[in-house]
C-alpha positions as CSV (number, residue, x, y, z in Angstrom):
1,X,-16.9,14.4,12.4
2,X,-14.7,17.2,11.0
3,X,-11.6,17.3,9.0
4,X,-9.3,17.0,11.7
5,X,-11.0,14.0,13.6
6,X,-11.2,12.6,10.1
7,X,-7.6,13.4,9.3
8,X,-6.5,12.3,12.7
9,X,-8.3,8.9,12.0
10,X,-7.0,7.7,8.9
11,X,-3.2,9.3,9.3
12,X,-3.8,6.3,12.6
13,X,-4.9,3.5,10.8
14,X,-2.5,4.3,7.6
15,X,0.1,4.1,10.3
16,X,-0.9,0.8,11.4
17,X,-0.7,-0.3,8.0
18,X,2.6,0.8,7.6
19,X,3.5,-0.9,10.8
20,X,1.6,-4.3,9.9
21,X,3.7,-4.3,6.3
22,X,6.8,-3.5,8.1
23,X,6.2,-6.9,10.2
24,X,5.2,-9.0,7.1
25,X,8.2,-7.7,5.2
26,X,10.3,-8.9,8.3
27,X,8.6,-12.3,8.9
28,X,9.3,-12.7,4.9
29,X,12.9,-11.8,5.1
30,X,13.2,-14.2,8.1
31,X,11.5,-16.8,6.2
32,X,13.6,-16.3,3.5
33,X,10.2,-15.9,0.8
34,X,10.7,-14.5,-2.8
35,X,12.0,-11.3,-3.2
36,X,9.0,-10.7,-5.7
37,X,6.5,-10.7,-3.2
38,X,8.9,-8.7,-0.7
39,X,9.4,-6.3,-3.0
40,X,5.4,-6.0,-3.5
41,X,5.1,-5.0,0.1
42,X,7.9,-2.6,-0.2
43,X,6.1,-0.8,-2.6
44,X,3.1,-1.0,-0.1
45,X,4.9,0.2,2.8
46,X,6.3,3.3,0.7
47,X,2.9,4.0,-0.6
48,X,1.0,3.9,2.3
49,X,3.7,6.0,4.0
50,X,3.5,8.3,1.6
51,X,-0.4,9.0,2.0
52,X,-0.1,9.4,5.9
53,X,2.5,12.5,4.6
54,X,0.0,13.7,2.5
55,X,-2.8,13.7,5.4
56,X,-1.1,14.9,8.0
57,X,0.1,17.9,5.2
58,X,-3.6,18.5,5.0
59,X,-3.1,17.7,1.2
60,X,-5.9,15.6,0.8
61,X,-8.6,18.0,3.1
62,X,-10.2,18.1,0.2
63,X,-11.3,14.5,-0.4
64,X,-13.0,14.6,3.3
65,X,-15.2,17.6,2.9
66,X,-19.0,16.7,2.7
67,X,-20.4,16.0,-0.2
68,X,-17.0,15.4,-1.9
C-alpha cells in the first residue's frame, strides 16, 4: 500500500472517530453527565481532528514510509 492509500485510510477512520466522539459528547450533554468527562472527549475530538489535518497536509508522510 502506498502513502496515499495509507493516508487516505487513516484520515477515514480518524474521521469516524471524530464523528463517534461528536455523538458521545452529544448523548452526554443530553444525559446531562459530568462536565469532567465531557470535557475529556472534547479534548479527544480536538485531538483527533487535529491529526486528520495533519494527514491530509501530508505532515506525517513520514511516519508511513517503510521501515519507518
Amino acid at each position: 500500500m502506498g502513502i496515499t492509500e495509507s493516508r487516505k485510510l487513516i484520515r477515514d477512520f480518524l474521521k469516524r472517530c471524530v464523528e463517534y466522539a461528536d455523538e458521545s459528547i452529544k448523548r452526554k450533554k443530553e444525559r446531562g453527565e459530568d462536565e469532567g468527562e465531557i470535557s475529556k472527549w472534547i479534548a479527544y475530538r480536538d485531538f483527533t481532528e487535529h491529526a486528520v489535518m495533519e494527514v491530509e497536509s501530508g505532515e506525517l508522510d513520514s511516519w508511513l514510509e517503510e521501515g519507518s
